[in-house]
N, C-alpha and C positions, 0 to 999 in steps of 0.2 A: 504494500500500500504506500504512494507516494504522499509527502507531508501535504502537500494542497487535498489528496483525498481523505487524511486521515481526519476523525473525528474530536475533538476532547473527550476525555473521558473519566470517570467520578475514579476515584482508588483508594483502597486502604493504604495509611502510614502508620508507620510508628514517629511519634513527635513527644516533644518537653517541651515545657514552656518557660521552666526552673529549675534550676542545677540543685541535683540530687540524686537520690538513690533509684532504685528499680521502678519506686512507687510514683516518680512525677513521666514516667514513660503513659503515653496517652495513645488510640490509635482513635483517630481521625478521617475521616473520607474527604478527597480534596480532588480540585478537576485538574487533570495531565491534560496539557496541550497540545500542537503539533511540534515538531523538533523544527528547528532552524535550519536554515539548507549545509551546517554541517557539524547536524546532530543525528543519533538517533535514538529514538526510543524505544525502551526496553521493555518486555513482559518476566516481570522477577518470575524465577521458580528457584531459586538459593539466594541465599547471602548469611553472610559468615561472622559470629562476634568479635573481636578484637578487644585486646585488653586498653586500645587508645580509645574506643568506643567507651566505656566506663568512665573514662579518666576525663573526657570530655564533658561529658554528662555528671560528673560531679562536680567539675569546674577546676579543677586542678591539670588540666593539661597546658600547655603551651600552645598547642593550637588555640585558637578563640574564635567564635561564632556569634552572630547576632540571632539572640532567642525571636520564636523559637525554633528550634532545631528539630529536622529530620535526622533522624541517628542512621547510622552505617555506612561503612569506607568501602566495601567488598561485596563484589553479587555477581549470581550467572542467569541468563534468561535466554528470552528469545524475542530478535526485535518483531516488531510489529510494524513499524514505518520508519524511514528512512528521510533524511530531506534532500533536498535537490543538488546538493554537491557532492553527497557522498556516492561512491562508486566501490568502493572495498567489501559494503555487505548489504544486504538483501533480506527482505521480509521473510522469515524461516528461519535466519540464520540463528545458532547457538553459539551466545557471546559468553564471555567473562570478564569483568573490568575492575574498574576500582572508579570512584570519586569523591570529594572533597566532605560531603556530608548527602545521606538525601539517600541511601543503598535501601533501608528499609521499606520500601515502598513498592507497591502490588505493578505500579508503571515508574520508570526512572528515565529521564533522559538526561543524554552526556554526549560528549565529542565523539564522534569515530575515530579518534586518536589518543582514548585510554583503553580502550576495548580489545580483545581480538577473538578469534573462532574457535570453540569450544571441541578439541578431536572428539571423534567417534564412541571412542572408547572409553572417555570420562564422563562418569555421572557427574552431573548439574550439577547435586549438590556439593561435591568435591571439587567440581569449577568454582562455585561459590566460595571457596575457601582459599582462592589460591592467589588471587591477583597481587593484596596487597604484603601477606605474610611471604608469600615466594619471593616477590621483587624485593622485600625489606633482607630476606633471608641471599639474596641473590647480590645484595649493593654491596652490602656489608661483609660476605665474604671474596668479594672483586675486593674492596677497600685492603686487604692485607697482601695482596699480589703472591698468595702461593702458589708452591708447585704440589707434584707427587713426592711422598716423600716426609713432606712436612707434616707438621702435628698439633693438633688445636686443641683447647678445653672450650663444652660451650655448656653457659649456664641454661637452666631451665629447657634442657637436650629434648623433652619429649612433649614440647608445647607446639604453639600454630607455626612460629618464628623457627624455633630450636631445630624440629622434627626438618623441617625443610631443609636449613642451615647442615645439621649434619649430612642426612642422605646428600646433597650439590657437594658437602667437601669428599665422602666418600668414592663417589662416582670421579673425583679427579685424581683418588690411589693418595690423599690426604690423613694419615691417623688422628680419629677422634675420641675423645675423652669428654662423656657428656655427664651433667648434675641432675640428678632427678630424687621422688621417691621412691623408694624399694619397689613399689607397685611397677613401676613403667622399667625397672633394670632389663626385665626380658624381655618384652617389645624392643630397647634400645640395644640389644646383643642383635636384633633379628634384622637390623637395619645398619648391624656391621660398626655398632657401636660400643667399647667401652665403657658401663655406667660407674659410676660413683656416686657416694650421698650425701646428698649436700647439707646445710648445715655445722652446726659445731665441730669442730676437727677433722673440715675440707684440708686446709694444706698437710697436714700430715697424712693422710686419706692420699693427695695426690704424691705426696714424695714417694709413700709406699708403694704408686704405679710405674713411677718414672722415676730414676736420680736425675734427671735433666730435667731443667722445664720443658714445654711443647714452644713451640713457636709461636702461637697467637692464642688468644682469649677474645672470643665472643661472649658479654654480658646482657643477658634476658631476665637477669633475675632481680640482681640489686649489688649492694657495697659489698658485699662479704665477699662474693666472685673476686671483688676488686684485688680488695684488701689481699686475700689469699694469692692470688696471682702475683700480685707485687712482691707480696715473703717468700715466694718459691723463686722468684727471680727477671720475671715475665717484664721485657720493657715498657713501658709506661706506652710507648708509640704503637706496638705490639697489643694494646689492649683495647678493645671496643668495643662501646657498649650503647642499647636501646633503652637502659632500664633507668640509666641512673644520671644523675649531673657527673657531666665529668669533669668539669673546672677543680676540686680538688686534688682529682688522682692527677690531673695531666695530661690525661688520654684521648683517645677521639670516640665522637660519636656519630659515625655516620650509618644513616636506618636507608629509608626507599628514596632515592633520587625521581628525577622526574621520571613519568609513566612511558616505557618504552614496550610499543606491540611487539618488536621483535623478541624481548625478555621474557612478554607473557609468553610469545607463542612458541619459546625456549621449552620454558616452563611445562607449556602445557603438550610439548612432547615428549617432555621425561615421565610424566607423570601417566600420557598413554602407553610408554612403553615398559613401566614399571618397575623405573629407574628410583622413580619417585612416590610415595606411599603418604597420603594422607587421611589418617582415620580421623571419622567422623565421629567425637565423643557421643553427642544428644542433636536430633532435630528438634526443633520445636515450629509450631504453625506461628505466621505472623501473630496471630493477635497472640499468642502467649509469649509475645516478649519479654516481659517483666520477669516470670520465671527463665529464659534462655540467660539472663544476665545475671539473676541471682544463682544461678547454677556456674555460671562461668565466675563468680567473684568470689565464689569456695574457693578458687585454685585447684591446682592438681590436675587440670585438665591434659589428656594426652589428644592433644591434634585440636580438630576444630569443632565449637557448638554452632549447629545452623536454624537460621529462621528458615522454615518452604513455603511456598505460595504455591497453588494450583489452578486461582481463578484465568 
């Protein structure tokens, strides 16, 4: 359907109007437009929580948004109309993207230049989960320029971020050493990882694996990664992190760079060819978002919680 034919149409959201907890998530019915000639519009059938989803919505993020807010970074669907510039995709198609705020919603429109086509092989709602943790999971270990060979610790190994992060170092013949709880050790063996547990008496935990450090540290969790990696020897330039301020270790923080299709559609061929493994914790229906994020604010999560939509 081309954007001059297509209709507005009414959709559920998930929306806030006040920074808080689970309970100011509201869902709302709101009319989607046509896309602009080089947009297009999506029909959600995933989208996937994020621990910056949270962080936003209780006002403690660094991103900032004018209330109120549509929540979610991450979704896969199927477009429905197209506008007059775009030529890359087509009414049918199965996308995955990311965007700025606004993913929770039953219709989302965005650029055809965060987007890209969802293989054969992967279920939606595992496309829902990939756009933004993959590319944050994908910058960030580009950012330390290893090879084969070299050896990384990553905090919080069996989360949306972590999971990804390891399997992309693995698949480059990289040795990983990941933090989790005892629960996720054997899934993190099964994906060619090292686990260890994190918590109280991480560096001695780690020297008992290694007498050397590893080469780099990816941080998902918080300061203790830090801290611990510093005492084992790890250089301050060598350490990077999404989780935490890094002005006082020294370190860098670099997470997802700008949205590159090529990245996604990297991504989304490791992951049909099953290079890459993203389990799906819990779905939940859009309107029970409120529980999808009180389930995902337990922690512990291994992989990804998803909202689905089927209208």
């Amino acid at each position: 359907m081309s954007a001059a034919a297509v209709q507005p149409e009414r959709a559920a959201a998930v929306v806030y109007e006040a920074f808080g907890g689970p309970e100011v998530l509201q869902i709302v019915e709101r009319e989607v437009g046509r896309p602009a000639p080089e947009q297009v519009r999506v029909r959600l059938r995933a989208a996937a929580l994020n621990p910056v989803d949270y962080k936003i919505r209780r006002g403690t993020s660094s991103y900032t948004f004018p209330l109120p807010i549509t929540a979610g970074r991450e979704f896969a669907g199927v477009v429905d109309a197209v506008g007059e510039a775009v030529e890359e995709f087509a009414v049918g198609d199965r996308v995955f993207g990311s965007t700025p705020q606004g993913a929770f919603s039953e219709l989302i429109l965005v650029c055809a230049d965060v987007i890209a086509d969802v293989p054969d092989a992967v279920p939606l709602p595992v496309a829902g989960g990939l756009a933004l943790a993959g590319q944050t999971a994908w910058d960030a270990l580009e950012s330390q320029h290893l090879r084969a060979g070299d050896s990384i610790l990553v905090s919080a190994a069996a989360g949306g971020v972590g999971g990804i992060l390891c399997q992309l170092a693995v698949a480059r013949g990289i040795e990983v050493i990941g933090t989790a709880g005892e629960g996720n050790h054997e899934w993190l063996r099964s994906i060619g990882v090292e686990p260890v547990l994190y918590g109280d008496g991480l560096l001695e935990r780690l020297r008992a694996l290694r007498e050397h450090p590893v080469t780099a540290v990816f941080d998902l969790h918080g300061p203790d990664t830090i801290r611990a990696a510093l005492a084992w020897g790890v250089p301050a330039e060598r350490i990077n992190t999404n989780a935490t301020d890094p002005s006082p270790f020294g370190i860098q923080a670099v997470g997802r760079g700008a949205v590159r299709p090529e990245t996604l559609d990297a991504l989304a061929g490791l992951v049909a060819d099953g290079t890459v493994r993203i389990p799906i914790a819990a779905e939940f229906p859009l309107a029970e978002a409120r529980a999808a994020f009180e389930r995902l604010e337990t922690g512990h999560v291994r992989g990804k919680i998803v909202l689905t939509a089927d209208r």
